[in-house]
C-alpha positions as CSV (number, residue, x, y, z in Angstrom):
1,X,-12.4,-10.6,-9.9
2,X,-11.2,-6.9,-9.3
3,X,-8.6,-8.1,-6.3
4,X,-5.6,-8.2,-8.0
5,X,-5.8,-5.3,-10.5
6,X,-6.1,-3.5,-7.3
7,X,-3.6,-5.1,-5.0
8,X,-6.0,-6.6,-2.3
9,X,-6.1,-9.6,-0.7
10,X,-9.4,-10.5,-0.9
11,X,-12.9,-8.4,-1.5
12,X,-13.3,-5.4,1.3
13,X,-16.5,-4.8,0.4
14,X,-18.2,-8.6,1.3
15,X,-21.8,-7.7,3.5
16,X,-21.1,-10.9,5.8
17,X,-20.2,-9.4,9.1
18,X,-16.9,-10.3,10.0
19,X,-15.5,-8.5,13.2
20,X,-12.4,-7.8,11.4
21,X,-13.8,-5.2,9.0
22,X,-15.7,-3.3,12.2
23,X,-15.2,0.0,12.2
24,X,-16.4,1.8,15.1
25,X,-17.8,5.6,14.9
26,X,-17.9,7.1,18.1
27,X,-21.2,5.9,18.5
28,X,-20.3,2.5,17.8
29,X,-17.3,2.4,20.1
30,X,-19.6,3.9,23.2
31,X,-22.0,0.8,22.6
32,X,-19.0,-1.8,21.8
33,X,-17.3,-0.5,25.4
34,X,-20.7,-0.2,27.6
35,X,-21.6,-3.8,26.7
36,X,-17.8,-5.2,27.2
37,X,-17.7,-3.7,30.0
38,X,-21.1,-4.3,31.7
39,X,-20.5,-8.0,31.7
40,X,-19.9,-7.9,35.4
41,X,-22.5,-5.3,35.9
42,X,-25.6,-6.7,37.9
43,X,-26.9,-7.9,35.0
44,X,-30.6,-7.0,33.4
45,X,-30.9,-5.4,30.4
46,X,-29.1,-3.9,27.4
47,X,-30.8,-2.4,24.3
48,X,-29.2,-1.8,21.1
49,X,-31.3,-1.0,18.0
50,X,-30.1,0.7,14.6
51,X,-31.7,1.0,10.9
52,X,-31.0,-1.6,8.7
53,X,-27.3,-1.9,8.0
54,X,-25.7,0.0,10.3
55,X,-24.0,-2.2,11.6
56,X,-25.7,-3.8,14.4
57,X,-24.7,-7.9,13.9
58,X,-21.4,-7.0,13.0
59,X,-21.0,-5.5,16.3
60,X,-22.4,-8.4,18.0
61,X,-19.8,-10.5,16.1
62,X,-16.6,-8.4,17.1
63,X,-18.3,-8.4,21.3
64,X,-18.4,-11.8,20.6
65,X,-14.8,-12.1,19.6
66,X,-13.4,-9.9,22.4
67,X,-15.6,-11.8,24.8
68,X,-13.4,-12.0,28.5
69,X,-12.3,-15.8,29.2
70,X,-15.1,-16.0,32.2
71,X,-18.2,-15.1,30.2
72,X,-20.3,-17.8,28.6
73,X,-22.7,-16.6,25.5
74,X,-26.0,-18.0,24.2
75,X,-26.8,-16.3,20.8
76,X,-30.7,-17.0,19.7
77,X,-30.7,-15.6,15.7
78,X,-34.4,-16.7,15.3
79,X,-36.6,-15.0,17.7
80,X,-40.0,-16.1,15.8
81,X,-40.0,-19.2,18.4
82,X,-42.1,-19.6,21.6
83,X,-41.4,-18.6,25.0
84,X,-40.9,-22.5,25.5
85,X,-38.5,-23.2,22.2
86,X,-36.7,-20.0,23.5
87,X,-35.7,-21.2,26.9
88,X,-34.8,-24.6,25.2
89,X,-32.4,-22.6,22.9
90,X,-30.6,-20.9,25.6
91,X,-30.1,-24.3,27.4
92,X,-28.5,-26.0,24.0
93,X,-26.7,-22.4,23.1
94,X,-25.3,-22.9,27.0
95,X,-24.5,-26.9,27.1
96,X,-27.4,-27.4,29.4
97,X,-28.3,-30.8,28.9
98,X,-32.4,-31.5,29.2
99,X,-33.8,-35.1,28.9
100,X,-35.8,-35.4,26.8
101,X,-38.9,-36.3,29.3
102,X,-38.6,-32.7,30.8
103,X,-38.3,-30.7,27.9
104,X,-42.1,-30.2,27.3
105,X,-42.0,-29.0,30.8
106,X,-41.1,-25.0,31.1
107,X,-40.7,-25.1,35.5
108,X,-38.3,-28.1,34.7
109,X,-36.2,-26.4,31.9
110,X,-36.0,-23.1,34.2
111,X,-35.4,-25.1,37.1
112,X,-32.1,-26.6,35.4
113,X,-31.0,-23.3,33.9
114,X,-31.4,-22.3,37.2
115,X,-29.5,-24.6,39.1
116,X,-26.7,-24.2,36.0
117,X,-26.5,-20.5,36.7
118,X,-25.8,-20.7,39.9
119,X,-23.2,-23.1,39.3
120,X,-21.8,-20.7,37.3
121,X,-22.0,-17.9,39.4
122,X,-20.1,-20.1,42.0
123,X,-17.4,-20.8,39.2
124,X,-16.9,-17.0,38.7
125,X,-18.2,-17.2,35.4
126,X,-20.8,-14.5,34.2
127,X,-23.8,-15.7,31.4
128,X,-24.8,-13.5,28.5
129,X,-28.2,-13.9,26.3
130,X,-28.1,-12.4,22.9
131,X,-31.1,-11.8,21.0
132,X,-30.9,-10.4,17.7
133,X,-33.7,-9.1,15.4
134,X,-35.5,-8.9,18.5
135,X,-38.0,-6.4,17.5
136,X,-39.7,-9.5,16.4
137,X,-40.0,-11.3,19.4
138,X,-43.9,-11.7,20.4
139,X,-45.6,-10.7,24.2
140,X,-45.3,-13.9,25.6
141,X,-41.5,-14.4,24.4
142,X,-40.5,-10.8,25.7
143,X,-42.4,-12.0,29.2
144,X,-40.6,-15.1,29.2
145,X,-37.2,-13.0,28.8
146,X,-38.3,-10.7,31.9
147,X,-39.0,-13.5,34.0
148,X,-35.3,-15.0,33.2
149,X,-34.2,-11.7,35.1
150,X,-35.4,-13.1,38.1
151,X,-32.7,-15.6,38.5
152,X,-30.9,-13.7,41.1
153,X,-28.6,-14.4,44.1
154,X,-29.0,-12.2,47.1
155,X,-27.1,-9.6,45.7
156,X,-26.9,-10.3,41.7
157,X,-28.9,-11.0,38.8
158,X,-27.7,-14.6,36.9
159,X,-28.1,-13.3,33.6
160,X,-27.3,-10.0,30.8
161,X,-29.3,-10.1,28.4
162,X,-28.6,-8.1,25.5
163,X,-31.2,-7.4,22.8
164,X,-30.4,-6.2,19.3
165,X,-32.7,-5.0,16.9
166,X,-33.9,-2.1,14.6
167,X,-36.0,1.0,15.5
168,X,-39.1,-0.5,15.8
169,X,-37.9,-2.5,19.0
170,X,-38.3,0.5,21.3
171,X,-41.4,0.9,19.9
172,X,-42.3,-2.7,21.0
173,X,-40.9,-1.8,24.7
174,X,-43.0,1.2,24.8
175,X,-46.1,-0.8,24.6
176,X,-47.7,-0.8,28.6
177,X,-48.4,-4.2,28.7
178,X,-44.5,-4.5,28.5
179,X,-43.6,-1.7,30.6
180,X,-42.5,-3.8,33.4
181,X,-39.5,-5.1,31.2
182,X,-39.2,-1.6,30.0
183,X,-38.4,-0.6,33.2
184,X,-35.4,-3.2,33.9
185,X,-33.6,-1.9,30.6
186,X,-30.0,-0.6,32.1
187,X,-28.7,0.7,28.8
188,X,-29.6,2.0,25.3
189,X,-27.7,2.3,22.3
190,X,-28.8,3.2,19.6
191,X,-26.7,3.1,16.2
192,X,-27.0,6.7,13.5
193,X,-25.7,6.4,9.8
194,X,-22.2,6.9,9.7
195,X,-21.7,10.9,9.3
196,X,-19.6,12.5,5.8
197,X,-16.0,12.0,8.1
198,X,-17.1,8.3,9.1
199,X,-17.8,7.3,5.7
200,X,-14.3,7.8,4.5
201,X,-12.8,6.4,7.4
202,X,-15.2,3.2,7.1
203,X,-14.1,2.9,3.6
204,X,-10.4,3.4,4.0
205,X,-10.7,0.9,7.5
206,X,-12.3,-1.7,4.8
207,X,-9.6,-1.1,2.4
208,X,-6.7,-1.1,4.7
209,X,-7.7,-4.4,6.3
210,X,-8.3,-5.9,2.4
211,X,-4.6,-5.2,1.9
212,X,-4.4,-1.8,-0.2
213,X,-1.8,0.1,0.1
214,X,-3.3,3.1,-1.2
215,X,-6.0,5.4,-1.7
216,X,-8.1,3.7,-4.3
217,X,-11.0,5.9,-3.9
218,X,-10.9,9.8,-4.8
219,X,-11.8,12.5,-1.9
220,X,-14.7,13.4,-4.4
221,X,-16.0,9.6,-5.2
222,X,-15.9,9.4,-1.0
223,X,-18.3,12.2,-0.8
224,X,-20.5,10.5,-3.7
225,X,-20.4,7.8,-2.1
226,X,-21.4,9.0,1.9
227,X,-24.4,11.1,0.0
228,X,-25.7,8.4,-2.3
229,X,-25.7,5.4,0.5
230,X,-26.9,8.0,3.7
231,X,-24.0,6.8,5.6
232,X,-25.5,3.6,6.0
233,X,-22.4,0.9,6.2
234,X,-24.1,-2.0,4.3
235,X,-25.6,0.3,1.3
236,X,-22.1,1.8,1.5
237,X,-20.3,-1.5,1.0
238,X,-22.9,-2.8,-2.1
239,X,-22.2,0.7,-4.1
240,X,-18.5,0.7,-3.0
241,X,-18.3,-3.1,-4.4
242,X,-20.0,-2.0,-7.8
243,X,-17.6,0.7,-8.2
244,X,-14.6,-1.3,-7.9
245,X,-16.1,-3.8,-10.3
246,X,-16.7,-0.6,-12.3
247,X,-13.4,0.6,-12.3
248,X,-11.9,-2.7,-12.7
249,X,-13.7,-3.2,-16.2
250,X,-12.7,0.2,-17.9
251,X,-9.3,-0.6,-16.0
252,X,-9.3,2.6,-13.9
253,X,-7.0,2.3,-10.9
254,X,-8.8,4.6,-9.0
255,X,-12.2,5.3,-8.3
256,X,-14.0,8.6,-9.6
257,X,-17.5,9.9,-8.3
258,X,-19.2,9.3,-11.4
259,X,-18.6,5.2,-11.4
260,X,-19.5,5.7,-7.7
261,X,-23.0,7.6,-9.1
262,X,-23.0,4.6,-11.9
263,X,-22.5,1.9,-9.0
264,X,-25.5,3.8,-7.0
265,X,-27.5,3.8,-10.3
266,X,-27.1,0.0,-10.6
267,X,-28.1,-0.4,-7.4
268,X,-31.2,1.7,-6.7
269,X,-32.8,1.3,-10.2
270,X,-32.4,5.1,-10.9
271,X,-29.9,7.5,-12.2
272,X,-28.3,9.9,-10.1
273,X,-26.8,13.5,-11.3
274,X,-23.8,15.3,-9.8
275,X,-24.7,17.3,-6.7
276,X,-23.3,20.2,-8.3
277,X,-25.3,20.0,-11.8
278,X,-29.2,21.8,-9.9
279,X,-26.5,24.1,-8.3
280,X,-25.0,25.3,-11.3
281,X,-27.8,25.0,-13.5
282,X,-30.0,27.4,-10.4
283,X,-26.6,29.2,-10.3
284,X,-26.4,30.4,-13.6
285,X,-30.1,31.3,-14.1
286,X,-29.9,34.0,-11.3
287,X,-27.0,35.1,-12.5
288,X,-28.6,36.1,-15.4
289,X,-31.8,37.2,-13.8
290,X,-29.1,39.9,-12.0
291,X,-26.4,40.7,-14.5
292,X,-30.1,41.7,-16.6
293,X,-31.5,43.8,-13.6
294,X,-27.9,45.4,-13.5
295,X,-27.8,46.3,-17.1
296,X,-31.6,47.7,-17.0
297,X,-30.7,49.7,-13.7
298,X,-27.3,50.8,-15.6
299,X,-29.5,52.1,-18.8
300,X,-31.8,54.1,-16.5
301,X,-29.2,55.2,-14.3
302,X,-27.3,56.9,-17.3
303,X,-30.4,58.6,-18.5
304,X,-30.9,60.4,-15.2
305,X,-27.1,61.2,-14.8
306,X,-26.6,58.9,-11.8
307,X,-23.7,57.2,-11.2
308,X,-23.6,53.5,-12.4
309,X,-23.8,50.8,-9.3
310,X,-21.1,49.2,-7.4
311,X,-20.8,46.1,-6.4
312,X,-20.5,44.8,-3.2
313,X,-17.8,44.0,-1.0
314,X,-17.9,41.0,0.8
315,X,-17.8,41.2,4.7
316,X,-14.4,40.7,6.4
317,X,-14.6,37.0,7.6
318,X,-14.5,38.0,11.4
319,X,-10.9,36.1,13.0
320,X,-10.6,32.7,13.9
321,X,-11.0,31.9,17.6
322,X,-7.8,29.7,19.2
323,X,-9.0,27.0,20.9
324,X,-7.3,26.0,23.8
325,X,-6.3,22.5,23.9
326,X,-6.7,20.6,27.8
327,X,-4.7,17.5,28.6
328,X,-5.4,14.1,28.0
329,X,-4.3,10.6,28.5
330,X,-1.7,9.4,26.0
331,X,-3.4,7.8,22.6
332,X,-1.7,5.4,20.9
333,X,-2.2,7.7,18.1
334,X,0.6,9.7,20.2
335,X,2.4,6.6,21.4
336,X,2.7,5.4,17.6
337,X,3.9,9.0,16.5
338,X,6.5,9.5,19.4
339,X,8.2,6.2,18.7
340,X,7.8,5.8,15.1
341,X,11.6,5.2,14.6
342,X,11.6,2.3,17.1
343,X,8.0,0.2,15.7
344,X,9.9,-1.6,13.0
345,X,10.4,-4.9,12.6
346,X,13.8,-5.4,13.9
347,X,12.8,-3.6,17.1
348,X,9.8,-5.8,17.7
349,X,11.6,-9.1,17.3
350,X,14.4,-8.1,19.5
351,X,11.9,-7.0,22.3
352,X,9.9,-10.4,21.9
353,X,13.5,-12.3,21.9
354,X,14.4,-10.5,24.7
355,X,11.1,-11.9,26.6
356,X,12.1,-15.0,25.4
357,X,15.6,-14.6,26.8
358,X,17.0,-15.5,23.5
359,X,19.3,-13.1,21.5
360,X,18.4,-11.1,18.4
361,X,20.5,-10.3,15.8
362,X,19.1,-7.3,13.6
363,X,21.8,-8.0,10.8
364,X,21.2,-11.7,10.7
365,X,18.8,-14.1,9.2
366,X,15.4,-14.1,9.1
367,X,13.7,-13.8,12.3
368,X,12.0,-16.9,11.9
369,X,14.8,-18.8,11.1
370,X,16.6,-16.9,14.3
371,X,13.8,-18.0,16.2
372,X,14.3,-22.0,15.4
373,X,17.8,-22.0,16.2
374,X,16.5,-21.2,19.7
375,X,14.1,-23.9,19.8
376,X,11.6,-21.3,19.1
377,X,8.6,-21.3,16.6
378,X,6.9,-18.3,14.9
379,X,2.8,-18.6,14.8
380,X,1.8,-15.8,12.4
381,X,-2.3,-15.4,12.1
382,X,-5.0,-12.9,12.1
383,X,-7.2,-12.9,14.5
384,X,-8.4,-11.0,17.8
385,X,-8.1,-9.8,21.2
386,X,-9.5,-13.0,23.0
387,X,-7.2,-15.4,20.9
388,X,-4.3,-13.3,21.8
389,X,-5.9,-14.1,25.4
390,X,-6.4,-17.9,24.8
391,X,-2.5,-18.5,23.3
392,X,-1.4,-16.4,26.6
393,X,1.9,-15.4,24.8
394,X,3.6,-11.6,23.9
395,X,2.7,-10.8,20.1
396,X,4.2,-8.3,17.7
397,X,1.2,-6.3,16.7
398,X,0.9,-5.0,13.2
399,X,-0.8,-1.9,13.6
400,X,-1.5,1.0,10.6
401,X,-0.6,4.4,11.7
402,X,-2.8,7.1,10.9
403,X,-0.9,8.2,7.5
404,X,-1.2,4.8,6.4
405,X,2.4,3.7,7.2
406,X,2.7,0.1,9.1
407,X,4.3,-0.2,12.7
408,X,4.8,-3.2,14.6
409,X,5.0,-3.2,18.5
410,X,5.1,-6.0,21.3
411,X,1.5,-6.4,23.6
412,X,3.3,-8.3,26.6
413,X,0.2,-8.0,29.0
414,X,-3.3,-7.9,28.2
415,X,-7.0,-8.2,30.6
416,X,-10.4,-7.5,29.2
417,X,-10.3,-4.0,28.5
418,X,-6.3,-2.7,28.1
419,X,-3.2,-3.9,27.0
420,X,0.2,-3.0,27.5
421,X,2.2,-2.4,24.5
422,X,6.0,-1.7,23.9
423,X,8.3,0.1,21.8
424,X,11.1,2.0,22.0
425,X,11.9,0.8,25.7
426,X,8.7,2.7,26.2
427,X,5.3,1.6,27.5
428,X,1.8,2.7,26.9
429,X,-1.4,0.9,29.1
430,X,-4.0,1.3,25.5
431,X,-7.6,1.1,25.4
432,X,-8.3,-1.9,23.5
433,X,-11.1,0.3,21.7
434,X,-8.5,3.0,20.7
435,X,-5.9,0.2,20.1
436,X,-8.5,-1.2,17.9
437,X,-8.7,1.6,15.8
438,X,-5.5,1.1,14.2
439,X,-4.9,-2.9,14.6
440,X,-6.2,-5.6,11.6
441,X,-5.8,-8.7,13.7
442,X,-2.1,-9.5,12.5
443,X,-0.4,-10.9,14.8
444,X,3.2,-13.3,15.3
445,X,3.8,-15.4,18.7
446,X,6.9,-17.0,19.4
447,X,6.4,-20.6,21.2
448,X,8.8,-23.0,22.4
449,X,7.6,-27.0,21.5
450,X,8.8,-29.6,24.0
451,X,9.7,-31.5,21.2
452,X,10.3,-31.3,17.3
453,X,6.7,-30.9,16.6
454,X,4.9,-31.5,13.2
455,X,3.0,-28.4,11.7
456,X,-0.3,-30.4,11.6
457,X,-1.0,-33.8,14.0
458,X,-3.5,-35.8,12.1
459,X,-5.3,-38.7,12.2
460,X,-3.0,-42.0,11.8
461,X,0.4,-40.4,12.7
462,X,2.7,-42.1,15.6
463,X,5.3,-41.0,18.1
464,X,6.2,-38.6,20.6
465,X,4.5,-35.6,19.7
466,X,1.4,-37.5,19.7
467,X,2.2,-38.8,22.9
468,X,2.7,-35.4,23.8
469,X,-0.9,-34.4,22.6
470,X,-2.6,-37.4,24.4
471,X,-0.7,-36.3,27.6
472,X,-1.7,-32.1,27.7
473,X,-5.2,-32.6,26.4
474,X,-5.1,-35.5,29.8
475,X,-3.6,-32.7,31.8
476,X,-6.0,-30.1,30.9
477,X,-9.3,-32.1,31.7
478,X,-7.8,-32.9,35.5
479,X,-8.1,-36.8,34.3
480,X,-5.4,-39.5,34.9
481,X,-3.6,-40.4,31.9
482,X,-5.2,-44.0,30.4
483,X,-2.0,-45.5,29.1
484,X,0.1,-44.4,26.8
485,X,-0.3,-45.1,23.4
486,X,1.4,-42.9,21.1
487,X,-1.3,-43.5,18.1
488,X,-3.2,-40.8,17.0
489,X,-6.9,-43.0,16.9
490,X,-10.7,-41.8,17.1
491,X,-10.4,-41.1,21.1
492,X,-7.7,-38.9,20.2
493,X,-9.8,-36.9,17.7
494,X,-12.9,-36.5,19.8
495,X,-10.5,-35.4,23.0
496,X,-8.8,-32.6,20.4
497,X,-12.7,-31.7,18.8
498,X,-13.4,-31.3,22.3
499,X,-10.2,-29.4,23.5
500,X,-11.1,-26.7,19.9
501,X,-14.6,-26.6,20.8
502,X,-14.3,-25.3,24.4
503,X,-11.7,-23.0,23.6
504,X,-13.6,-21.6,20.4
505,X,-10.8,-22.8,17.9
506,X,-11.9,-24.3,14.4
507,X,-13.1,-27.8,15.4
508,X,-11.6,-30.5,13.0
509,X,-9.9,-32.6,15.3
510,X,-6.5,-31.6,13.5
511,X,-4.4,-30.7,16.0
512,X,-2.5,-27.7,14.4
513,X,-0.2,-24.8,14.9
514,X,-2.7,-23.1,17.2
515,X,-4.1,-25.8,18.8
516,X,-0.7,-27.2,19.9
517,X,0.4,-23.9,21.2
518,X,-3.2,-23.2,23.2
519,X,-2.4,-26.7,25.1
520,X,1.5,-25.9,25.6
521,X,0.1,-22.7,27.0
522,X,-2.5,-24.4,28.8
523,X,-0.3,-26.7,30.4
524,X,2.5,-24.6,31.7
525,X,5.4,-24.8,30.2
526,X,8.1,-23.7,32.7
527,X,9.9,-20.7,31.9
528,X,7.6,-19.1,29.3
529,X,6.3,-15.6,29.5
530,X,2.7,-15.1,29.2
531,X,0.1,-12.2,28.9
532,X,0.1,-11.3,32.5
533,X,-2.4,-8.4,33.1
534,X,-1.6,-5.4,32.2
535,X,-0.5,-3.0,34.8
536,X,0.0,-5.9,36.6
């Protein structure tokens, strides 16, 4: 409704929790990084609890989305189960087929998760178990979920599990009858409302990634709006919606506090005055309480010949201590500053040309078109770290600066935790949390088709390409081709619904722009460059 008035590409305020509105305080960022990056720990235990809406599920969402290519997840969202519908959820979360005669039987069901962790283990691959609302797990559940950490080799446990739920979960692990889980827990997070700073920041992030281009919401009506939600991100993002809607209606293209203390009103039943109003009010009275004191003190003072009072000077504010500043690793904060004149577009096209070993011409057409007459395509999408990973090709990142401006650079080399980005002729090996920070998940590939491929490949189409399909899709699976037929038929649809489910992609069995350039990457075309590792 209000999205256009105010420029945005769709509502920034929405409560689902999409990944691509996170916004990580410092707190959030510390639990994003410790449970990326205690994947290949030794497994166990990580807690993460948090009040309601802080943020928690949204998390798990964007640790879901940056997930490294060798970790499989099993996500359990009802924990009021028992111990043995629990088990049988991680084995259909995991692919772990159970016939149906053994699935009464709990030895048999851990004897095959078992035997497929190990497997696993073998493969390289590490197994994660996500539990969220977990604080409403009961005795024998949480027991069964301890026992699950004895699936060990000689030298490492089988399985992280990861449980996610509000405050009163420690209070559940406290209990002594649990304390033997208790005692496995490697890590605990847990999440605070967003402070007075974070609050803008979470509202500009949400905005920024909505498309606006500017500040739609006034220093004060930030402030209103940090005091009247307690920095909790999901009351934040009701009474930030209302406020738009608010402003929308009286057709005011910025947001004051009082529609953000008329949004609050709507949404907690009750009004709310200005903080300043008991201030003023308090303010005023002891002013006069004084200024009368001063005027009796005056009257007396003259009648005994005194001299009249004077007021008092405030202290000297005592001076301000320099800090000293010790030095750090680069930011990209820096990296983006230091090379703003290079992270334009025409910059980041002629580095990913250059990758491609095709020319770019700054002063010629569009780079798209450029791109074709190279027998190159451009794949523009939004989307995250772990599909840049899957498509395996260098991508112009879009990121946002910290005044707002937008700057493009070129990622040519990305693992699970960094990646290398370009600009300038310059390098920087980034964080992918700090990197993060300032990226919205826009990103453009170049690919190069082995033939003239059709945007979509759908059901009933002929030829080459589809040939083409049938072949990769062969090739990736390690099977022998079964003849030839260049028909795009049922078999062909259940091998691409396949081919999109393994590699998380929307499954639809359309085989579309990122589909076709996951196999082409996939495959190995000769020639391409890829994501290699960076620093590698």
């Amino acid at each position: 409704m209000y999205t256009s008035f105010f420029g945005l590409a769709e509502k920034p305020f929405a409560i689902t929790p999409d990944p691509r509105y996170l916004y990580l305080s410092e707190r959030h960022a510390e639990a994003l990084a410790h449970l990326l990056y205690g994947i290949d720990d030794a497994g166990g235990f990580v807690q993460l609890t948090g009040e309601v809406g802080t943020g928690k599920t949204t998390m798990v969402r964007s640790f879901l989305a940056q997930l490294p290519a060798h970790a499989d997840v099993a996500l359990i969202l009802n924990p009021r189960i028992t111990p043995e519908e629990f088990l049988l959820a991680i084995c259909d979360e995991l692919h772990v087929a159970i016939p149906e005669g053994l699935r009464q039987s709990v030895k048999a069901v851990v004897d095959l998760l078992n035997q497929f962790l190990l497997d696993a283990h073998a493969r390289g691959r590490r197994v994660v178990v996500i539990v969220d609302e977990a604080q409403q797990l009961s005795a024998d559940v949480l027991e069964q979920v301890r026992l699950l950490t004895n699936l060990e080799t000689a030298t490492q446990k089988l399985l992280q599990i990861i449980l996610v739920g509000q405050p009163e979960l420690r209070e559940v692990l406290a209990r002594n009858d649990l304390r033997q889980l208790a005692q496995r827990i490697t890590g605990r997070y847990h999440l605070d409302p967003l402070s007075r700073a974070e609050s803008g920041a979470y509202v500009r992030h949400r905005l920024k990634v909505a498309g606006a281009s500017g500040e739609i919401f006034s220093a004060g009506a930030l402030a209103e709006l940090h005091r009247l939600a307690g920095g909790v991100p999901r009351l934040v993002n009701v009474i930030a919606d209302r406020a738009l809607l608010g402003a929308y209606t009286r057709e005011e293209s910025r947001v004051s506090p009082a529609l953000v203390r008329h949004a609050a009103a709507e949404v907690h039943g009750r009004r709310f005055t200005a903080p300043w109003l008991p201030w003023a009010i308090g303010t005023a009275a002891a002013a006069g309480v004084a200024l009368l004191g001063l005027s009796l003190y005056a009257a007396v003072a003259r009648q005994r010949g005194a001299p009249p009072p004077v007021a008092a000077q405030p202290a000297a504010a005592p001076p301000a201590a320099v800090a000293s500043e010790l030095p750090r690793a680069p930011t990209v904060a820096e990296f983006l500053a230091a090379h703003a004149v290079d992270t334009g577009t025409d910059p980041a096209f002629s580095r990913l040309f250059a990758l491609w070993s095709a020319p770019f011409d700054a002063h010629g057409s569009r780079p798209c078109d450029q791109a074709s007459a190279h027998g190159l395509e451009c794949l523009a999408q939004k989307g995250s770290f772990a599909q840049l990973r899957l498509l395996n090709r260098p991508a112009i990142l879009s990121l946002a600066a910290a005044d707002g401006t937008e700057q493009q650079v070129v990622v040519s080399a990305l693992d699970d935790r960094s990646a290398q980005i370009e600009a300038g002729g310059a390098t920087l090996k980034a964080d992918l949390l700090d990197l993060q920070r300032f990226w919205y998940g826009d990103f453009l590939v170049l690919w190069r088709p082995p033939l003239p491929m059709a945007r979509l490949l759908k059901p009933g189409m002929r030829g080459a390409e589809v040939r083409w399909l049938r072949q990769g899709l062969a090739s990736v699976r390690g099977e022998a081709l079964a003849g030839t037929s260049d028909v795009y038929d049922q078999e062909l649809v259940r091998l691409v619904e396949d081919f999109q489910r393994t590699h998380r992609l929307t499954v639809d069995g359309i085989a579309g722009e990122q589909t076709q350039v996951l196999l082409d990457g996939l495959v190995g075309a000769p020639g391409a460059p890829t994501l290699r590792a960076s620093g590698g």
